[in-house]
N, C-alpha and C positions, 0 to 999 in steps of 0.2 A: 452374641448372636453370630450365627453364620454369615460371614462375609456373601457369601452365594447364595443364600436364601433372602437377606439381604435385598438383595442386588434383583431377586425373582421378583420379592416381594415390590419394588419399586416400579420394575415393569408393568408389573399386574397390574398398581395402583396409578402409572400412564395411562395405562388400555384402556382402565374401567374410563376415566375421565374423556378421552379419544372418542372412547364408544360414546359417554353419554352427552357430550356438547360439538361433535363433530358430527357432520353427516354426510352416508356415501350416498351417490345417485339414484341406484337402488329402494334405496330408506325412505327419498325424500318423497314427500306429497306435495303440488302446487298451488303457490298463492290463491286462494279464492280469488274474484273478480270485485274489487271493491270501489268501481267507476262510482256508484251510487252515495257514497259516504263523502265523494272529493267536493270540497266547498267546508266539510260540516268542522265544529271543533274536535271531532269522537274517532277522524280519519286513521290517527296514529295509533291512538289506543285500539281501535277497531283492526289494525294491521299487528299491533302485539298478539293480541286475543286469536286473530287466523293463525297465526304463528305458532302461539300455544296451544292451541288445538289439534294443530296437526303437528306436531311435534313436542309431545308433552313433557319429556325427556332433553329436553334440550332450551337453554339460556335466550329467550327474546332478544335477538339484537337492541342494544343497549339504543341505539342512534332513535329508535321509534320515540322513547318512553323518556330518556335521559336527554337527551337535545328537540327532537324534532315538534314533540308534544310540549316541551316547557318552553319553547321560545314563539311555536304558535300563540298559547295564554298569553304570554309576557306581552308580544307583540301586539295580539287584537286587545287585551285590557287593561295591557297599563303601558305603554305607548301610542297605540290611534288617537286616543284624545290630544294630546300635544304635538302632530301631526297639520300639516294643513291642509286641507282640503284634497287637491290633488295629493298629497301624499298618504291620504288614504284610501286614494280610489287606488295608490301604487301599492299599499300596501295590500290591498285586497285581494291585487290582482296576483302576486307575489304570493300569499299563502296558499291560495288554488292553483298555481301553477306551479309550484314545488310537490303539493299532493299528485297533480297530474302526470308529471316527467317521473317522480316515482311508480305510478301504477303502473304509466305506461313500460318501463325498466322490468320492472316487475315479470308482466310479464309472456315480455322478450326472453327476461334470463330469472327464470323463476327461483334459479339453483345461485341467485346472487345474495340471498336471504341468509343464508349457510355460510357467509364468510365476511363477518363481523368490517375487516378491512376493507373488503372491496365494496359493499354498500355503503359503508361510511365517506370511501372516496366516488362514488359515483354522486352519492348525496349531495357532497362540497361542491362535485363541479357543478352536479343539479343549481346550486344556489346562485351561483354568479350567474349562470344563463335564466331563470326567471327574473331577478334582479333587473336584471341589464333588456329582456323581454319587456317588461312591464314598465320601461324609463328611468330607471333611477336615473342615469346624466343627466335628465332634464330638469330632478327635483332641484329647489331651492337647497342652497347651505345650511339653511337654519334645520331643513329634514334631515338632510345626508347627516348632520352631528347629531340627532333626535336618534337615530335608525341606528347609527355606530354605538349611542350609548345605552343601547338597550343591551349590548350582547358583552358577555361574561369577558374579561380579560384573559384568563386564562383559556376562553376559546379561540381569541385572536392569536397569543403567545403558543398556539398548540402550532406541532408541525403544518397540520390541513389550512388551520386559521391562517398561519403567517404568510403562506400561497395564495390562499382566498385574498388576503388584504390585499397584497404585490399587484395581481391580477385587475382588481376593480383600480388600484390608482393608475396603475398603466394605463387599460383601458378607457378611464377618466380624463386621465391627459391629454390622450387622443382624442379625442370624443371635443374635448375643446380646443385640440388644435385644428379639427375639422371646421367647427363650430366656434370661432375667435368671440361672437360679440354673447356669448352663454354665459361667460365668468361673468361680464360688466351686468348683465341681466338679472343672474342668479344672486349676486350681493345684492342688487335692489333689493330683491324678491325677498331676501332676507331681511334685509333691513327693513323695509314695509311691515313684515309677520314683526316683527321685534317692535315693531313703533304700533299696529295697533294691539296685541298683548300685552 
């Protein structure tokens, strides 16, 4: 084959991919309004589904369907129950306020949908601020390792994840060096859930 046809041929076969999972400003159409879905389990898929609709030609950001959606189920069904009390009203509070800082993300920068990266990092930082919103320092030990071991090693081992970790133990640290007599509180509070379970 011709080196230089070749070589056409390869570009052509950039573009066609360029055109059909990149998008210019132009092109793009705006998130629907999905304040009404924020609470439900269907939030994420409901936000694929707008995505695929209006841009039927192009790849659902992976973060809706492949994390955002499988760690809600994980979380509300098969972690809540081994949860304490309070660390269910945390966790509640947590899945609705990560849908909400999304919608509201959304849409401020409608055109953040369109690049795979930057809604992924907007997302991560999303998580530590409803987290830390909703009290996690104040949960018991026994939650905070219930909550860590719900999530994929390999998401904590990922670039985004090893930053997220970093962030909440700093954070944590502080939070009880403001807060001295929290540790000696929170081991009770642990030890307690352990002694009556």
């Amino acid at each position: 084959m011709n080196p230089t046809f070749e070589s056409l041929e390869t570009k052509l076969s950039l573009l066609k991919e360029r055109f059909r999972y990149n998008t210019t400003p132009e092109q793009y159409k705006a998130p629907a309004d999905l304040c009404h879905c924020i609470g439900h389990d269907n939030y994420y898929k409901a936000r694929a589904v707008d995505f695929q609709q209006r841009n039927p030609h192009h790849r659902v950001p992976e973060y809706y369907l492949k994390y955002a959606d499988k760690y809600l189920h994980k979380f509300r069904y098969a972690t809540r129950d081994r949860l304490s009390y309070k660390g269910q009203m945390w966790l509640d509070k947590v899945l609705e306020e990560l849908q909400r800082l999304l919608e509201k993300q959304l849409q401020l920068s409608p055109e953040l949908e369109t690049d795979e990266q930057k809604l992924t990092d907007f997302a991560f930082r999303a998580h530590l601020l409803a987290y830390e919103k909703a009290g996690i320092f104040e949960l018991s030990l026994k939650d905070k390792l219930v909550i860590v071991s719900t999530i994929h090693p390999k998401d904590y081992l990922s670039k985004r994840g090893l930053i997220q970790v970093q962030k909440a133990v700093f954070y944590q640290m502080h939070w009880y060096w403001q807060f001295p007599g929290m540790i000696k509180r929170q081991w009770e509070e642990s030890f307690n859930e352990v002694s009556i379970s």
